[in-house]
C-alpha positions as CSV (number, residue, x, y, z in Angstrom):
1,X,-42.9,-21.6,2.8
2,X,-43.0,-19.5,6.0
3,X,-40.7,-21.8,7.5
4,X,-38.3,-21.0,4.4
5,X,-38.1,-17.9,4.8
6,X,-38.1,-17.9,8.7
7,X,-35.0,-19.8,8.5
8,X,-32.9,-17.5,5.8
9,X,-34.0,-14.2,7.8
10,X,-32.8,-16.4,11.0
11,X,-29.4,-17.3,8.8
12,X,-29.1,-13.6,7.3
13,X,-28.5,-12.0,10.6
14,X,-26.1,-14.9,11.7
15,X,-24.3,-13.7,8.5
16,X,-24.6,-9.9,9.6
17,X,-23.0,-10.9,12.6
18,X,-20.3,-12.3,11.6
19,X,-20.1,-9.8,8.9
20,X,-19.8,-7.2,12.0
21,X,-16.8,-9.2,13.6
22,X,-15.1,-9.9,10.8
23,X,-15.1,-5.2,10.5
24,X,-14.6,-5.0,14.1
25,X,-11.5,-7.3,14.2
26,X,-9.8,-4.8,11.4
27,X,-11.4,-1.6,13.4
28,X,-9.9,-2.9,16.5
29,X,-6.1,-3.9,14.6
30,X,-6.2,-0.2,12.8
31,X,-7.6,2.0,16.3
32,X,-3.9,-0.4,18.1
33,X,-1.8,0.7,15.2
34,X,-2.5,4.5,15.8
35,X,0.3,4.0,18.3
36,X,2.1,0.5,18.2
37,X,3.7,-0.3,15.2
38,X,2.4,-3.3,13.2
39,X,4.9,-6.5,13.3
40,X,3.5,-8.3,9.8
41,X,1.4,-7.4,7.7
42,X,-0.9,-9.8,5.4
43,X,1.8,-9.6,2.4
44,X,5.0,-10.4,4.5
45,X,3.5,-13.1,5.9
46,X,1.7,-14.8,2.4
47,X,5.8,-13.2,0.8
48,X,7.3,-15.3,3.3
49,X,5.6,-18.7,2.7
50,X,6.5,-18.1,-0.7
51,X,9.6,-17.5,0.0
52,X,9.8,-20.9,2.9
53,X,8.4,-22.6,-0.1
54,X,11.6,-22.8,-1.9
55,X,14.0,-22.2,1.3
56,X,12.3,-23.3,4.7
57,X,15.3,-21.0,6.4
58,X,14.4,-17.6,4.2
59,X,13.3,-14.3,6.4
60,X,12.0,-11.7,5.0
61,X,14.1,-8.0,5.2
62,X,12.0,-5.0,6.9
63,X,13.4,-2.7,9.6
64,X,11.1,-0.5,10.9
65,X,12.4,3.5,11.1
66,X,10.3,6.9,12.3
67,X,9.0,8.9,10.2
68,X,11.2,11.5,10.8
69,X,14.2,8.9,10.2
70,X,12.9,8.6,6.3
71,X,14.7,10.9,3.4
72,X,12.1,13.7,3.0
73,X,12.9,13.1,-1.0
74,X,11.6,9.3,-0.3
75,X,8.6,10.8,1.3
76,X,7.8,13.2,-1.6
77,X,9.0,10.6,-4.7
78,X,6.6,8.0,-3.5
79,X,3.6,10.7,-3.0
80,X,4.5,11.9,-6.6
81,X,4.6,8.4,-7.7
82,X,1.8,6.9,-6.1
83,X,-0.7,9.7,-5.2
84,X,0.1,13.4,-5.9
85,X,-3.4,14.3,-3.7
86,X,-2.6,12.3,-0.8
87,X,-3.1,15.1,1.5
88,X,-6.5,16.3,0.1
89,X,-8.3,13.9,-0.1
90,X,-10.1,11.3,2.3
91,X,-8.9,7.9,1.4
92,X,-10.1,8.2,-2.7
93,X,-8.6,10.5,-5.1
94,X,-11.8,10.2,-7.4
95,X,-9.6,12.1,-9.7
96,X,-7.1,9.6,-9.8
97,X,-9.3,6.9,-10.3
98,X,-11.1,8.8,-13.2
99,X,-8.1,9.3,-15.1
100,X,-7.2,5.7,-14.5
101,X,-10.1,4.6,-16.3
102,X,-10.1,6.7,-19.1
103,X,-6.5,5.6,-19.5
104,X,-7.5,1.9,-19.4
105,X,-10.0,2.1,-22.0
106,X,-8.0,4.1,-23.7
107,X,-5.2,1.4,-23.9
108,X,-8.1,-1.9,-23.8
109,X,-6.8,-3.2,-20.6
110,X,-6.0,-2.3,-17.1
111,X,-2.7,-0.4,-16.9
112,X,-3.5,1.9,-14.0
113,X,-5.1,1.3,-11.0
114,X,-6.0,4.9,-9.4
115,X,-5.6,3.6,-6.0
116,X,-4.4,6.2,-3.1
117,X,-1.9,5.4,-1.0
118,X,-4.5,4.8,1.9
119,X,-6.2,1.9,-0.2
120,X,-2.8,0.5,-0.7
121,X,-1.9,0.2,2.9
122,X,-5.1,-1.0,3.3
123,X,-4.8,-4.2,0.8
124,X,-1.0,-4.6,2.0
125,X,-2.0,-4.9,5.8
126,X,-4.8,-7.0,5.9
127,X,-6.1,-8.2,2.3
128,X,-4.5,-10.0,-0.7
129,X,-2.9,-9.6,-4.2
130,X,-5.8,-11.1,-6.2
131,X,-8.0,-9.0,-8.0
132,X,-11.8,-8.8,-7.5
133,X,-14.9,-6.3,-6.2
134,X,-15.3,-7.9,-3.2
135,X,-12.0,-7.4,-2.5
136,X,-11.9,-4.4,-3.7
137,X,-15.0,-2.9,-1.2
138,X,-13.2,-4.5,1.8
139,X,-10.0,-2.5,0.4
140,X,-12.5,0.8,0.2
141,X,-14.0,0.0,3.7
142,X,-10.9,-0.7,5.1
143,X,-8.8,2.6,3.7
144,X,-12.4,4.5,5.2
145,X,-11.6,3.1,8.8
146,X,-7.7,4.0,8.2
147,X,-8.5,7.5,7.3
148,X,-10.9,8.0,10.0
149,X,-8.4,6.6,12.8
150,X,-5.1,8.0,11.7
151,X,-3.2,11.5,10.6
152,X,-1.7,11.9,7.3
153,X,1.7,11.1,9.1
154,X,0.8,7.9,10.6
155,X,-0.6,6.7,7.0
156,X,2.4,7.8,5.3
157,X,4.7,6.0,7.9
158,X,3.5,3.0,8.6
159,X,2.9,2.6,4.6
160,X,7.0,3.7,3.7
161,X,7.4,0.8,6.4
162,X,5.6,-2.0,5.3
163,X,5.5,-1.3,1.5
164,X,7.0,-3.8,-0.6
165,X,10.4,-2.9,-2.5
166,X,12.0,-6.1,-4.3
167,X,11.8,-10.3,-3.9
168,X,11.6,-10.5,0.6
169,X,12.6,-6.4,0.9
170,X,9.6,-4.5,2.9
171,X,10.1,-0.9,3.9
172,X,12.3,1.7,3.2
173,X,15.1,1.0,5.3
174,X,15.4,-2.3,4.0
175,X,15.3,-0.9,0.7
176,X,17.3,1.9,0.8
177,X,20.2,-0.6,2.8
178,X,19.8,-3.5,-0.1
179,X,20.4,-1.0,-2.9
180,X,22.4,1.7,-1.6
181,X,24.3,0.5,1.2
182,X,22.9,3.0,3.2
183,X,19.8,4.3,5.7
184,X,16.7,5.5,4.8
185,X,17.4,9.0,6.1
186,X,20.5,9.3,3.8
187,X,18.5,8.6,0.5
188,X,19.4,11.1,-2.5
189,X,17.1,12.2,-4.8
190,X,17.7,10.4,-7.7
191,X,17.7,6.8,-5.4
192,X,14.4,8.0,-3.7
193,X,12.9,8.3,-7.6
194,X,14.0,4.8,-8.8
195,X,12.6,3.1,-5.2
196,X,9.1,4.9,-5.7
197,X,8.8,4.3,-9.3
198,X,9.8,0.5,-8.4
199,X,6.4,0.5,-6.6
200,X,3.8,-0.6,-8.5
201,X,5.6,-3.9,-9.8
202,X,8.9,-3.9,-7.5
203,X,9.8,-7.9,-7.9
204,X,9.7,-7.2,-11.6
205,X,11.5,-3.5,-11.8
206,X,14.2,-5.3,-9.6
207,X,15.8,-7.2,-12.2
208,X,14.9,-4.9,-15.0
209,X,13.1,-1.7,-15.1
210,X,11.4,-0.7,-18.9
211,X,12.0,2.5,-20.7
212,X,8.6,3.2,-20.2
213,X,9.5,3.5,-16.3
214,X,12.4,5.1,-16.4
215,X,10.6,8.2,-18.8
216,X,7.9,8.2,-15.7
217,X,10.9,8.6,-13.7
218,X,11.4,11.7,-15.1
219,X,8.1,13.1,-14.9
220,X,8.2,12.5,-10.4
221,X,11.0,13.7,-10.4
222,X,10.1,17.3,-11.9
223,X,7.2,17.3,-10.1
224,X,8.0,16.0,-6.2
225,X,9.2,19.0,-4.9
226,X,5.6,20.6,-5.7
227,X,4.2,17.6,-3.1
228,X,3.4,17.9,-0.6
229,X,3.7,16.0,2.9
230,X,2.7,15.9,6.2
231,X,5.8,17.7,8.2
């Protein structure tokens, strides 16, 4: 028996050292990013297998632009959209995520996620689409880290940048180019409401966006110029 248990406490701290790497590797990526500018993140690269998967020659479309190169109405539809607290809070909008579960017990199934942009980034750099809690604490741990290293700005950039925005179309200047023929800087209102109600489901609002979206539609866009942004 002692020899049992000798050998799990000996295996338990081989597995809280790799468990260490394994948060240092992501530390280490996130501290770089601060001031280089990530070339893939985990999405683009699992998009583009799919993609490869039915054209071996398809690329994937992303251009990346400064922040200060972005439409300010982009910047303040997708932080209507997506997380009306971004600049309060500290990588969680407990808020948000409260009001996301009353809504899905409300409607008996997960409609809303609560997720702040921070998280989001978080999942779309490093972690995968599938839903689960383990995934879900790496996501939290991870947005922690990205809060801790970056400002506001940086978040809001690099996540404008690498966001996904229709079938192989990442960021917003890839975006704004595929449907409106034009930069990311020159977005309108109205176009910057349709890209960052597009978000949570963009493959699908692509083709066809429901009533249901277009009504939210509405609602960001009487509220975005209340949001704010970093400057």
């Amino acid at each position: 028996m002692n020899k049992f248990w000798r050998r799990a406490r000996w295996m338990l701290k081989w597995l809280l050292l790799l468990l260490l790497v394994y948060q240092l590797w992501f530390f280490v990526h996130i501290l770089a990013w601060r001031w280089w500018n990530p070339s893939e993140t985990h999405f683009m690269a699992l998009r583009l297998a799919e993609l490869r998967e039915q054209n071996p020659r398809a690329e994937l479309q992303q251009q990346w632009v400064d922040y200060a190169q972005i439409s300010s109405h982009l910047k303040r539809a997708v932080v209507a959209a997506e997380d009306d607290r971004f600049m309060v809070h500290h990588g969680f909008d407990l808020r948000g995520i409260r009001q996301a579960f009353a809504k899905n017990q409300r409607k008996g199934k997960s409609v809303a996620g609560g997720s702040s942009i921070s998280q989001q980034l978080a999942k779309n750099l490093f972690l995968s689409p599938s839903r689960s809690y383990l995934r879900k604490v790496q996501e939290a741990g991870l947005a922690l880290m990205i809060e801790l290293l970056w400002d506001k700005r940086r978040i809001l950039e690099v996540y404008l940048n690498v966001v996904e925005w229709g079938d192989g179309i990442f960021g917003a200047e890839a975006a704004a180019r595929h449907y409106y023929q034009r930069s990311a800087g020159q977005l309108e209102q109205a176009q910057a409401v349709r890209l960052a109600i597009m978000l949570p489901n963009p493959r699908a609002y692509q083709k066809s966006m429901p009533a249901w979206v277009k009504a939210h539609g509405r609602k960001v866009q009487a509220r975005m110029n209340y949001s704010r942004v970093p400057k």
